[in-house]
Backbone bond lengths (Angstrom), bond angles and torsions (degrees), N, CA, C in turn:
res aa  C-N    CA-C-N  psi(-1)  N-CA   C-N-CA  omega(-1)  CA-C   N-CA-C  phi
1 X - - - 1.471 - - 1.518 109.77 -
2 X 1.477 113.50 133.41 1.419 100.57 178.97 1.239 108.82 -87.47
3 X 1.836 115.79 154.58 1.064 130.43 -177.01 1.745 113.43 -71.31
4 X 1.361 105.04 136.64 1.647 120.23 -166.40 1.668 97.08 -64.59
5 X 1.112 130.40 157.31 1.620 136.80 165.20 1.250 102.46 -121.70
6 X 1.354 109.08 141.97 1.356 130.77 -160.07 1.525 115.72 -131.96
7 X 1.195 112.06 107.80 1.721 97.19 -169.44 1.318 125.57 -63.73
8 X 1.472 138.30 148.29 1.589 130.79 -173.02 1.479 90.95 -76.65
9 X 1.619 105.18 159.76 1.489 127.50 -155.13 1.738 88.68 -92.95
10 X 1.501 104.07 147.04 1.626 99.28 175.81 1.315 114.93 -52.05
11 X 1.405 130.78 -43.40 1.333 129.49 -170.97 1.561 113.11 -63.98
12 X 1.594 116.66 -16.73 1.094 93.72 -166.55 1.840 95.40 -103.64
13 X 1.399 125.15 35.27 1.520 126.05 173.24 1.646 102.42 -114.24
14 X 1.156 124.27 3.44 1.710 141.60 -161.29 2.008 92.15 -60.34
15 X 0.871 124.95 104.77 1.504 125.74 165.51 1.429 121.24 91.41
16 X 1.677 104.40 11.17 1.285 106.13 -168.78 1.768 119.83 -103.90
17 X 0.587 143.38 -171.61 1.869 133.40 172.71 0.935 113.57 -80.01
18 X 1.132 112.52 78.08 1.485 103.04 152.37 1.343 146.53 -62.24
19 X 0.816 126.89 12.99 1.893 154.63 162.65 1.747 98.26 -64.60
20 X 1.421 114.61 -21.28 1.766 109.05 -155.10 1.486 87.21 -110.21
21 X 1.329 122.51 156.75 1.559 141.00 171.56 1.562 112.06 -68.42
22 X 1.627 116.70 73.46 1.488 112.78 -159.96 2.081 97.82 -60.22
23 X 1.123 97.34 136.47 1.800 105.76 175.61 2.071 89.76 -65.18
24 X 1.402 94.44 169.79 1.094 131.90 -164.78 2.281 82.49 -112.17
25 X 1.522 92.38 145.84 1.663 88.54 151.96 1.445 123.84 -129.56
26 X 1.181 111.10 136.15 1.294 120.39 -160.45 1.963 117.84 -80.26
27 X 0.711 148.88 -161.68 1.905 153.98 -165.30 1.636 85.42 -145.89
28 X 1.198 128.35 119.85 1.484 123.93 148.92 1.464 128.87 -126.19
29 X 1.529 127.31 165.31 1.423 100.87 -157.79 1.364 103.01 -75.55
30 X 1.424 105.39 -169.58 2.015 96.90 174.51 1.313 105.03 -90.13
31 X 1.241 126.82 1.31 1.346 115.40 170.91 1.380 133.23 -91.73
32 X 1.737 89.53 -1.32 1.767 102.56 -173.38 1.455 115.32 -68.57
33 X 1.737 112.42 -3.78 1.683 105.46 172.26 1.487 113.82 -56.45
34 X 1.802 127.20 -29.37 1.140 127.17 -164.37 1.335 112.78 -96.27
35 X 1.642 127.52 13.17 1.160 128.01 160.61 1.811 93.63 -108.37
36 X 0.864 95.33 0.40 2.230 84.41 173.08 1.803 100.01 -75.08
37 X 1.586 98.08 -49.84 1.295 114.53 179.81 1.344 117.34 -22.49
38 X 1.670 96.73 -76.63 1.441 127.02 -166.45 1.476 115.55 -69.55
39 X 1.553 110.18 -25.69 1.769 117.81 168.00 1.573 112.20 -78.21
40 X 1.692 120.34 -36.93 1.509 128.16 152.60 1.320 111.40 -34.10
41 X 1.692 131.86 -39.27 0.972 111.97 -134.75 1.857 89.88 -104.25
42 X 1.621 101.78 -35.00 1.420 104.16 172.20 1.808 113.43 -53.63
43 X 0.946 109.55 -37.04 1.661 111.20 174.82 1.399 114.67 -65.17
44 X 0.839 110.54 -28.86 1.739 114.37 172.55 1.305 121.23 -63.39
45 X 1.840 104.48 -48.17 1.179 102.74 -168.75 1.632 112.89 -96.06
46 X 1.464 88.49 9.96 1.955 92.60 179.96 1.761 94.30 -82.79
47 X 1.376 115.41 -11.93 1.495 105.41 -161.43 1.667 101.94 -153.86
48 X 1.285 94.96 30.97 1.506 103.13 171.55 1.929 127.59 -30.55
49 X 1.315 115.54 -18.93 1.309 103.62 -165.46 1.118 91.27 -95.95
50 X 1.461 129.68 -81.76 1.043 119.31 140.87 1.488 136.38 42.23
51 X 1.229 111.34 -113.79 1.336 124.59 165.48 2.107 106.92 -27.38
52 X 1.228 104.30 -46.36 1.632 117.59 -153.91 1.633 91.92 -72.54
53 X 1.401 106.16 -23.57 1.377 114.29 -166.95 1.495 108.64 -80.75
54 X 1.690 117.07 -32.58 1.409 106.69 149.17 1.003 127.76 -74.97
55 X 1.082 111.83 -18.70 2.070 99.00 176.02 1.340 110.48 -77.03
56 X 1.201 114.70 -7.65 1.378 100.91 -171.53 1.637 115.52 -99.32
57 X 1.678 117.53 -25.82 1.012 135.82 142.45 1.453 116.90 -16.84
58 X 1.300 101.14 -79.28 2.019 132.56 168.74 1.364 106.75 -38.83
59 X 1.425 117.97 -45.39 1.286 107.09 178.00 1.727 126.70 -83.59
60 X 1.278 90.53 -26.85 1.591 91.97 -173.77 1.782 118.69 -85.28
61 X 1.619 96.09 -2.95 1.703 122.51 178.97 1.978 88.85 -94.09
62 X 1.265 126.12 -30.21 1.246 122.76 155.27 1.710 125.51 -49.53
63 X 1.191 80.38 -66.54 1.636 96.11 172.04 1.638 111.36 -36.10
64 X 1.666 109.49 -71.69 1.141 99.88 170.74 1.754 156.05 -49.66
65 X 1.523 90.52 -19.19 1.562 130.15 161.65 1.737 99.46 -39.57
66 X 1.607 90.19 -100.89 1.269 113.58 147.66 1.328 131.23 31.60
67 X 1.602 87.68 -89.39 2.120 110.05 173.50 1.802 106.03 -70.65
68 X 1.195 108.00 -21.08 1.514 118.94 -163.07 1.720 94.74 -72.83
69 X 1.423 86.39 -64.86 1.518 98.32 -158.06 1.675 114.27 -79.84
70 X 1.253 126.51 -3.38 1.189 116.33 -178.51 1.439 128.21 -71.27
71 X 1.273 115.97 -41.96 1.428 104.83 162.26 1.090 154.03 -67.51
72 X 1.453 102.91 11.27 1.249 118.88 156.98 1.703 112.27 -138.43
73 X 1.430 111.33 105.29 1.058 116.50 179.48 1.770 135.02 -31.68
74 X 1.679 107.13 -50.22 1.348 114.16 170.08 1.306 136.30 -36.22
75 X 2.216 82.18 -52.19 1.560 96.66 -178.66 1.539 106.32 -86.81
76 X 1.206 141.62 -8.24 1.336 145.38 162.62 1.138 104.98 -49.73
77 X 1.309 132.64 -84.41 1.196 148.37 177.80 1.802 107.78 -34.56
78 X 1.182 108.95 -42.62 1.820 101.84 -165.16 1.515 92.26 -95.08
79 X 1.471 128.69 -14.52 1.281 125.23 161.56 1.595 125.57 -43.56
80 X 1.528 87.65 -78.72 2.138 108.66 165.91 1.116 94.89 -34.44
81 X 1.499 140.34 -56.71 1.823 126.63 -143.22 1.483 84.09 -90.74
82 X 0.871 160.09 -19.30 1.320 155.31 -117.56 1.590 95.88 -146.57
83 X 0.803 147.09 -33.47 1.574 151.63 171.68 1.765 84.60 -90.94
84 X 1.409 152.18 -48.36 1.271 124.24 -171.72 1.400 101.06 -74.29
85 X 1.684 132.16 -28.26 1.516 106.19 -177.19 1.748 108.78 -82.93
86 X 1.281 127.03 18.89 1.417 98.25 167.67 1.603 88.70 -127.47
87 X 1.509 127.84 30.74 1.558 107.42 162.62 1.418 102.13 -68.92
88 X 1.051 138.72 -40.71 1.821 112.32 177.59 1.438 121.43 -22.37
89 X 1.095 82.35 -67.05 1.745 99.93 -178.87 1.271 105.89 -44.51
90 X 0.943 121.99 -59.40 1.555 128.22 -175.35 1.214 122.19 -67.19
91 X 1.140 137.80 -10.54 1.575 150.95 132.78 1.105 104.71 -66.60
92 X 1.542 155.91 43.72 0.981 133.12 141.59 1.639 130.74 -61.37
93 X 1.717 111.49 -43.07 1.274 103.94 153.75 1.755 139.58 -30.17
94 X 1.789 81.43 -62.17 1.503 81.73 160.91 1.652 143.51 -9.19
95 X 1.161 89.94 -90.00 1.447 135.63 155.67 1.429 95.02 -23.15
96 X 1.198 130.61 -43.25 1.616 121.75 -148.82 1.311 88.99 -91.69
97 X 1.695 113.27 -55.04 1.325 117.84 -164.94 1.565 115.55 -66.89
98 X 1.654 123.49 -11.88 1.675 121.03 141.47 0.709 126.08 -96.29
99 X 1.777 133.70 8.01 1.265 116.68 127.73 1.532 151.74 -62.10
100 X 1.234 113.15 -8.89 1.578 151.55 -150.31 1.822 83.82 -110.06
101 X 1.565 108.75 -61.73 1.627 102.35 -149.34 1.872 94.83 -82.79
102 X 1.368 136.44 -18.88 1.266 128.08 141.54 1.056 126.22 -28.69
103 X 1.500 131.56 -51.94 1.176 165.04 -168.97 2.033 100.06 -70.23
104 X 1.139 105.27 -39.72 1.653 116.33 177.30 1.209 88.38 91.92
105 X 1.372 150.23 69.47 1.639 156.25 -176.43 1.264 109.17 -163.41
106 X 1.498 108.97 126.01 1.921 119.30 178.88 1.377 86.94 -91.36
107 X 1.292 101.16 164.68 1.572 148.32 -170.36 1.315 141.34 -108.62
108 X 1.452 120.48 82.16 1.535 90.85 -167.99 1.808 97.05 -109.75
109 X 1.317 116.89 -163.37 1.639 111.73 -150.99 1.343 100.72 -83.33
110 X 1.529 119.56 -31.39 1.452 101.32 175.30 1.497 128.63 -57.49
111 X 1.889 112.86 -28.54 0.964 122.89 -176.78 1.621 129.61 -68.88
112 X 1.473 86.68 -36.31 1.939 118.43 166.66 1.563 120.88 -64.07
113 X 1.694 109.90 -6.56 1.766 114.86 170.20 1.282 112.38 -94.43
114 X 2.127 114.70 6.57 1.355 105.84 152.42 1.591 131.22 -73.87
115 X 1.095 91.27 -9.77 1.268 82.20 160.28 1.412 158.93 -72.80
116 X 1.554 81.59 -22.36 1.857 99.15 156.86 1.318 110.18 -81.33
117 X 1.621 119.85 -54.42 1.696 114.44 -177.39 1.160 123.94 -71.25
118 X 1.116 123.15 -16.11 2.111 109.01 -178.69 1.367 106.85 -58.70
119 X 1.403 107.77 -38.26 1.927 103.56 -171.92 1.334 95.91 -110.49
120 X 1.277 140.78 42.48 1.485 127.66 -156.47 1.352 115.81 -76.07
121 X 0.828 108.57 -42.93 1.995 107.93 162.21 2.231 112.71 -54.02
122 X 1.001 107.13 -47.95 1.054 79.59 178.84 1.804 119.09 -87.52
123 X 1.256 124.54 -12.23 1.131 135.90 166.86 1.594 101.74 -63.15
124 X 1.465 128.93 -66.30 1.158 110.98 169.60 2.082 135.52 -52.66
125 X 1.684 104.41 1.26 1.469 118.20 -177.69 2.000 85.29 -94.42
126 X 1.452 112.70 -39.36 1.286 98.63 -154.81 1.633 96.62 -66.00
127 X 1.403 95.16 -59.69 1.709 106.88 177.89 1.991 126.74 -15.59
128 X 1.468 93.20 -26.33 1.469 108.00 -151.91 1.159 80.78 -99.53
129 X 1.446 137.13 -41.11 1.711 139.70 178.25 1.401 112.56 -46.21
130 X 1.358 116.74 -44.04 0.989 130.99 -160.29 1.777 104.55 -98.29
131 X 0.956 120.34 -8.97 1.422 118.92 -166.12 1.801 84.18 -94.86
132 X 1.638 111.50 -40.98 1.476 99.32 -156.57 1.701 92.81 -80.94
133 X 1.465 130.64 -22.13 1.534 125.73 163.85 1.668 113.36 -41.28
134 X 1.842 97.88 -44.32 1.824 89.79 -176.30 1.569 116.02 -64.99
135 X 1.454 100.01 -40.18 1.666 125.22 -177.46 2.025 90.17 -43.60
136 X 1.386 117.01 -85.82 1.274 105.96 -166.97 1.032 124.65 -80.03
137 X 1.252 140.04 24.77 1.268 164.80 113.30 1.326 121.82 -13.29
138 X 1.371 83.89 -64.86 1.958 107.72 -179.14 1.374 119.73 -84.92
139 X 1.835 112.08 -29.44 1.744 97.19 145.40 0.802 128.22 -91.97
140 X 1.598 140.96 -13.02 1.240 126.74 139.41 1.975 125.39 -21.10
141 X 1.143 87.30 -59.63 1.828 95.03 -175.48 1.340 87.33 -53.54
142 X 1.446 138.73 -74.82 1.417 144.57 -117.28 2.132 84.09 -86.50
143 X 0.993 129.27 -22.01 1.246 132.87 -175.12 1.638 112.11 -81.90
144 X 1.653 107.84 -49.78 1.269 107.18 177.12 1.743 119.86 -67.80
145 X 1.688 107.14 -22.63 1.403 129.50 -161.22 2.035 79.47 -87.42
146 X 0.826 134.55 -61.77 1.513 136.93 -170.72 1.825 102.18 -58.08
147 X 1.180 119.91 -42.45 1.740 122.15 179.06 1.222 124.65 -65.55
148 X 1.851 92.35 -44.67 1.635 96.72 178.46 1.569 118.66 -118.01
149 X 0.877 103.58 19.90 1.789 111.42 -177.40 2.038 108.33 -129.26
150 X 1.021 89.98 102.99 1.635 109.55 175.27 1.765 119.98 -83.12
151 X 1.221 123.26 130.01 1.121 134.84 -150.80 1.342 156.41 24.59
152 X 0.847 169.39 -94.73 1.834 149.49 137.01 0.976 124.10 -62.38
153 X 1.219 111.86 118.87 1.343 107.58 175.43 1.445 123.32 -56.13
154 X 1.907 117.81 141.33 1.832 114.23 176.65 1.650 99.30 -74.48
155 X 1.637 88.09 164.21 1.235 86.67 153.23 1.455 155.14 -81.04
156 X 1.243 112.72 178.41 1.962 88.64 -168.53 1.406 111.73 -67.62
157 X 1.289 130.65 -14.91 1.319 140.17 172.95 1.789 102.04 -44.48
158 X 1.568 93.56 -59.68 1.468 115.40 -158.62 2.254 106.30 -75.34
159 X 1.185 83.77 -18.39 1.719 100.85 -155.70 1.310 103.57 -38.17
160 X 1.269 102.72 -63.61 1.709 123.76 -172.67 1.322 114.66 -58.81
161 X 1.296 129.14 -28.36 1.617 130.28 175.86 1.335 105.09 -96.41
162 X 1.292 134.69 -14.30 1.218 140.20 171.26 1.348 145.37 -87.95
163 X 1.302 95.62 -20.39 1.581 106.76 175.34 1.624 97.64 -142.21
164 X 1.420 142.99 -13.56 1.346 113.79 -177.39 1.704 106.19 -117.66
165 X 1.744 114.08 -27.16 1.317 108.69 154.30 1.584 134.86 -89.15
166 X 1.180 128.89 5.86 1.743 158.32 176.72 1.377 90.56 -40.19
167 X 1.935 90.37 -76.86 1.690 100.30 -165.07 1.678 85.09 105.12
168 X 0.950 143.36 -4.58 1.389 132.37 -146.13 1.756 87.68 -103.72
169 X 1.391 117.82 -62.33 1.834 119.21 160.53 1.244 135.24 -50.31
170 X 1.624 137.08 -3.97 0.701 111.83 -133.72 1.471 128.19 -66.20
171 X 1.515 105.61 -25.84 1.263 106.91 -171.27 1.739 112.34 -57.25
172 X 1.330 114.62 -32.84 1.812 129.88 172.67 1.657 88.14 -48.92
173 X 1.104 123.66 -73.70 1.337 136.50 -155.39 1.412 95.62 -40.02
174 X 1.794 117.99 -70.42 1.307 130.80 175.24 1.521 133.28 -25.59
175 X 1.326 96.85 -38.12 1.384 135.78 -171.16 1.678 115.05 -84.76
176 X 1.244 91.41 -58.65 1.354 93.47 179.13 2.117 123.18 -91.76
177 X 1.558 95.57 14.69 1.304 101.45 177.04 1.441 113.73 -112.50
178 X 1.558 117.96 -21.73 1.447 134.17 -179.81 1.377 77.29 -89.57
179 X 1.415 152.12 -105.02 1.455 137.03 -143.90 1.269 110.78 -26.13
180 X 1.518 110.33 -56.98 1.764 106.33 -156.37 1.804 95.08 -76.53
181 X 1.562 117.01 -19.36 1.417 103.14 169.98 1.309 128.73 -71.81
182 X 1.551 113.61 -32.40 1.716 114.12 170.20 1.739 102.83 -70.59
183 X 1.520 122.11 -59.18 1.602 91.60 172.30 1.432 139.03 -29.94
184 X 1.386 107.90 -55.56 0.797 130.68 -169.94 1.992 118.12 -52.40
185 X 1.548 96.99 -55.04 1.188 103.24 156.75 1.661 133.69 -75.41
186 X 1.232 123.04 8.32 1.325 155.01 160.21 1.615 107.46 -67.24
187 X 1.350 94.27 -61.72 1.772 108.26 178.83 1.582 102.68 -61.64
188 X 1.383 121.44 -61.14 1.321 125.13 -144.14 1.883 86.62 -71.43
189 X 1.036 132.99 -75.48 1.488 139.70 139.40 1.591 106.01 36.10
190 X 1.672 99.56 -66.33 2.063 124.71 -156.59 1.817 73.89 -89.72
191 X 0.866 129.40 -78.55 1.387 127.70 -147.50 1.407 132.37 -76.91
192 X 1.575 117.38 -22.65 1.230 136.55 170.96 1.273 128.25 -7.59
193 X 1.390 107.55 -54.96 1.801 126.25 177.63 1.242 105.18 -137.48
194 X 1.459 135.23 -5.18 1.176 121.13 -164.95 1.917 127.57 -95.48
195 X 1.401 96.88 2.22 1.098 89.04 178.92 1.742 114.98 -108.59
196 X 1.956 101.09 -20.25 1.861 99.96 142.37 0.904 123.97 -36.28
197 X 1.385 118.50 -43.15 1.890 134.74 -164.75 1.389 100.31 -67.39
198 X 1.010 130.76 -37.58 2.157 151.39 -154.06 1.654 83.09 -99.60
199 X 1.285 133.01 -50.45 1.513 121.59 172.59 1.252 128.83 -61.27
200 X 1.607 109.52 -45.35 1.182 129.87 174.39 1.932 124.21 -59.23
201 X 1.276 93.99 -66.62 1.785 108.41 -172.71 1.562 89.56 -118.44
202 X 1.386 92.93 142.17 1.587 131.91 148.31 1.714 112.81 -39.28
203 X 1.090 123.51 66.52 1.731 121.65 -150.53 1.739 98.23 -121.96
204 X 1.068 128.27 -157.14 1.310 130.80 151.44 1.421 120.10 -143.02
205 X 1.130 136.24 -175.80 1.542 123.93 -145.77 1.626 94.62 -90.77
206 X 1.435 140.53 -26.24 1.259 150.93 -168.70 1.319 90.02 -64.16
207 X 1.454 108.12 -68.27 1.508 116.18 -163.95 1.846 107.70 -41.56
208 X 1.704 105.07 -65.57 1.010 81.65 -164.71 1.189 139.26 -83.18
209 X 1.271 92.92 -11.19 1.862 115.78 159.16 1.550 101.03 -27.63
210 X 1.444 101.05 -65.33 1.733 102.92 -140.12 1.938 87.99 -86.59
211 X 1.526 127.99 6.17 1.464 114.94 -177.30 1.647 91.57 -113.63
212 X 1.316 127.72 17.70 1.128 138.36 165.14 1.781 108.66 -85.32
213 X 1.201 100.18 -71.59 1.748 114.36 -177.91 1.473 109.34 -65.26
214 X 1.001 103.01 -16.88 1.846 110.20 167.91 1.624 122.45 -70.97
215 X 2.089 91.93 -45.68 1.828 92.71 160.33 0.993 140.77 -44.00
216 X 1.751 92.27 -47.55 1.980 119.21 -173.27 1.482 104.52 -56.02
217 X 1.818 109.66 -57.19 1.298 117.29 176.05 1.469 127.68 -29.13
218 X 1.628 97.08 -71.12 1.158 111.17 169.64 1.903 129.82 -48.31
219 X 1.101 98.93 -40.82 1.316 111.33 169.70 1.184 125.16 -122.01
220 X 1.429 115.72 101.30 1.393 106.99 -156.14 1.515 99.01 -104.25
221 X 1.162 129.80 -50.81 1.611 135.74 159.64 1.478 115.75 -22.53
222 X 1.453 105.25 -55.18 1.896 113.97 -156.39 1.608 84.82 -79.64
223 X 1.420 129.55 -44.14 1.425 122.90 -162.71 2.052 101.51 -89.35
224 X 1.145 91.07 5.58 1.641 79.96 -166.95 1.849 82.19 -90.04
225 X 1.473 114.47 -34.46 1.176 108.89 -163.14 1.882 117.10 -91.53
226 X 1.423 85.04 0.61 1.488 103.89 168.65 1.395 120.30 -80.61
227 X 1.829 109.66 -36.74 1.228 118.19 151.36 1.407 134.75 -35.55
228 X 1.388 88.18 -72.62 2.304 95.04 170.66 1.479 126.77 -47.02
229 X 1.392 101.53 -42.59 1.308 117.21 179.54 2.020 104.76 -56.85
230 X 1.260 110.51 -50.33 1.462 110.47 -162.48 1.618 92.67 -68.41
231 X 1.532 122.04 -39.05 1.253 141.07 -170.31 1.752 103.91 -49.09
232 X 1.410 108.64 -61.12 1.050 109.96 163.88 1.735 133.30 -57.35
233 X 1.126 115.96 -30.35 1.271 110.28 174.72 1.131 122.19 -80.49
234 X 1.701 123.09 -9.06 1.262 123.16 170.90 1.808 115.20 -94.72
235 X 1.128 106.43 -7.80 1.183 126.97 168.10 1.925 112.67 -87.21
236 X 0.626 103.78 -57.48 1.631 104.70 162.99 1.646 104.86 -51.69
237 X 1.174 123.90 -47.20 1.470 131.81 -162.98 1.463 106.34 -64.84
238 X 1.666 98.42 -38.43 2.091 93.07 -174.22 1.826 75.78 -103.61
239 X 0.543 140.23 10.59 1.240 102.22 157.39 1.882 131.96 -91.01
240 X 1.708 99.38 -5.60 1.109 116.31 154.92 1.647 124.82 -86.37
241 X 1.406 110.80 9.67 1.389 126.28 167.37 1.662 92.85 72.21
242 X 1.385 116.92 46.56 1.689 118.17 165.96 1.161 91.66 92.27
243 X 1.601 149.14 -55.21 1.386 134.31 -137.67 1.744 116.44 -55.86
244 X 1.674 82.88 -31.25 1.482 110.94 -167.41 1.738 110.52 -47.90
245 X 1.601 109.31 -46.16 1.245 133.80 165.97 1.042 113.50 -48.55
246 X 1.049 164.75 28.25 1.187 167.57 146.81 1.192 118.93 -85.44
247 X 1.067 112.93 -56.54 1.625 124.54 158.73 1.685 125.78 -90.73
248 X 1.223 114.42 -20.69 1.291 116.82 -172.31 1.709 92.75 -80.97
249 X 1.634 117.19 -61.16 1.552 104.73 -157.19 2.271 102.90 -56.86
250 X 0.947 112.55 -30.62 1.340 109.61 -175.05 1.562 122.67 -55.03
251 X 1.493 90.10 -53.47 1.602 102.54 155.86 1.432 126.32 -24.95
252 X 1.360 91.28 -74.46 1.123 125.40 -174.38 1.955 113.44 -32.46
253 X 1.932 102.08 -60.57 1.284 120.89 -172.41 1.323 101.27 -74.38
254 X 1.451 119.41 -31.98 1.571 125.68 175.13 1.830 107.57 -38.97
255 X 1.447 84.08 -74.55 1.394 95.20 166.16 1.575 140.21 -32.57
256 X 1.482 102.87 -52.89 1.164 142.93 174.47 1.853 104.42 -48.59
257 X 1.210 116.46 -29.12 1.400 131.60 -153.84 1.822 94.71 -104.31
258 X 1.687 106.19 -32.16 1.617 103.24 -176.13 1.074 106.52 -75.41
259 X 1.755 125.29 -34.19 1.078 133.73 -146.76 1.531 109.19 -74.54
260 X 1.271 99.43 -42.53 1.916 122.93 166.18 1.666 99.27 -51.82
261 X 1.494 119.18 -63.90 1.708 113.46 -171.83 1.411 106.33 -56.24
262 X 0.971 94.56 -43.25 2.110 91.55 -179.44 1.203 118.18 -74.20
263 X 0.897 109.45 -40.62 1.961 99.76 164.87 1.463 122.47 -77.65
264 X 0.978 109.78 -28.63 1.496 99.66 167.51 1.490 139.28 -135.12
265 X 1.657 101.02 15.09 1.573 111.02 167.10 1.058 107.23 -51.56
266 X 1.959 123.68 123.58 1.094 118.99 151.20 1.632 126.80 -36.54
């Protein structure tokens, strides 16, 4: 059954460009995250090298995370969350190269850095949103880690058996897992479709911000389960110690790119 389209509410076009072809948002079932999947996955393999060539990028900018952040647990921790809320951004290529293969057009990498420049001013406004999310993010962590965590910090070896399976923190634990979960879902919320949208159309960062949180709204089931799903693949991904990323984050943005056409292809 095709999904119903639903026009955005006047209030929510209040200051935005109207000069640009605002999308429509569509009703989809909750199961339609697993055809984003499976259309991600055909894009991958239409352009497999490619694609592998950002994940591998992604991963080895992981890696460096990683080496960065381990010796100090806090910033380790607000690192990882903080490099997953601006992978959007960082799939923007992505994005281009399933936008392109919709289009019936292969891809090679010079062609895939439109995806940062067609909208590059507002991609560089979104970018900056998201940099200052990692920024208070990371004193956030270092604030909750200073309130509820009493004397030296372990090491990251030790971190995880020490303060979140102990039992000895819990309230830190509590604290610091509901924060980074309402950010977190804050981000996923702002970013969902909107920075396909910044690849796609001539838009500005309001717009697609606010035709992002309009999807979620609208679909709160299909995007809640779009959530877990990504949740899981980045979780599968370190649990292959990054390798996993290579193929998983591409997927992922592949996907990431249907999820935008289906919700809001005219």
């Amino acid at each position: 059954m095709s999904p119903t389209r639903i026009p955005m509410e006047q209030g929510q076009s209040a200051g935005l460009d109207h000069d640009s072809d605002l999308p429509t948002i569509r009703l989809v079932p909750t199961t339609r995250p697993l055809d984003w999947l499976r259309m991600g996955w055909q894009d991958f393999r239409s352009n497999p090298l490619l694609s592998a060539g950002y994940g591998l990028v992604c991963t080895l900018a992981g890696y460096e995370i990683l080496l960065l952040g381990a010796p100090h647990p806090y910033l380790f921790t607000a690192m990882v969350s903080g490099f997953m809320l601006v992978a959007p951004l960082l799939a923007a290529g992505l994005y281009e190269i399933s936008r392109r293969h919709d289009d019936g057009m292969t891809t090679n990498f010079r062609q895939s850095l439109q995806g940062w420049t067609r909208n590059g001013d507002a991609m560089a406004i979104f970018g900056l949103v998201l940099v200052l999310v990692v920024i208070a993010w990371e004193r956030l962590s270092a604030i909750l880690f200073a309130l509820f965590y009493g004397g030296d910090l372990p090491s990251i070896e030790s971190f995880v058996a020490t303060v979140f399976l102990s039992g000895n923190y819990l309230a830190f634990v509590i604290a610091y897992v509901l924060a980074g979960a309402l950010l977190a879902a804050l981000v996923f919320a702002m970013s969902a479709i909107s920075v396909p949208m910044l690849v796609d159309r001539e838009v500005d960062v309001v717009t697609a911000i606010t035709t992002s949180l309009g999807a979620v709204r609208r679909n709160p089931a299909a995007m809640t389960l779009w959530a877990a799903l990504l949740v899981a693949l980045v979780v599968v991904g370190f649990a292959t110690l990054l390798l996993g990323m290579i193929v998983l984050l591409p997927w992922a943005a592949h996907a990431t790119w249907h999820a935008y056409r289906d919700l809001t292809q005219p």
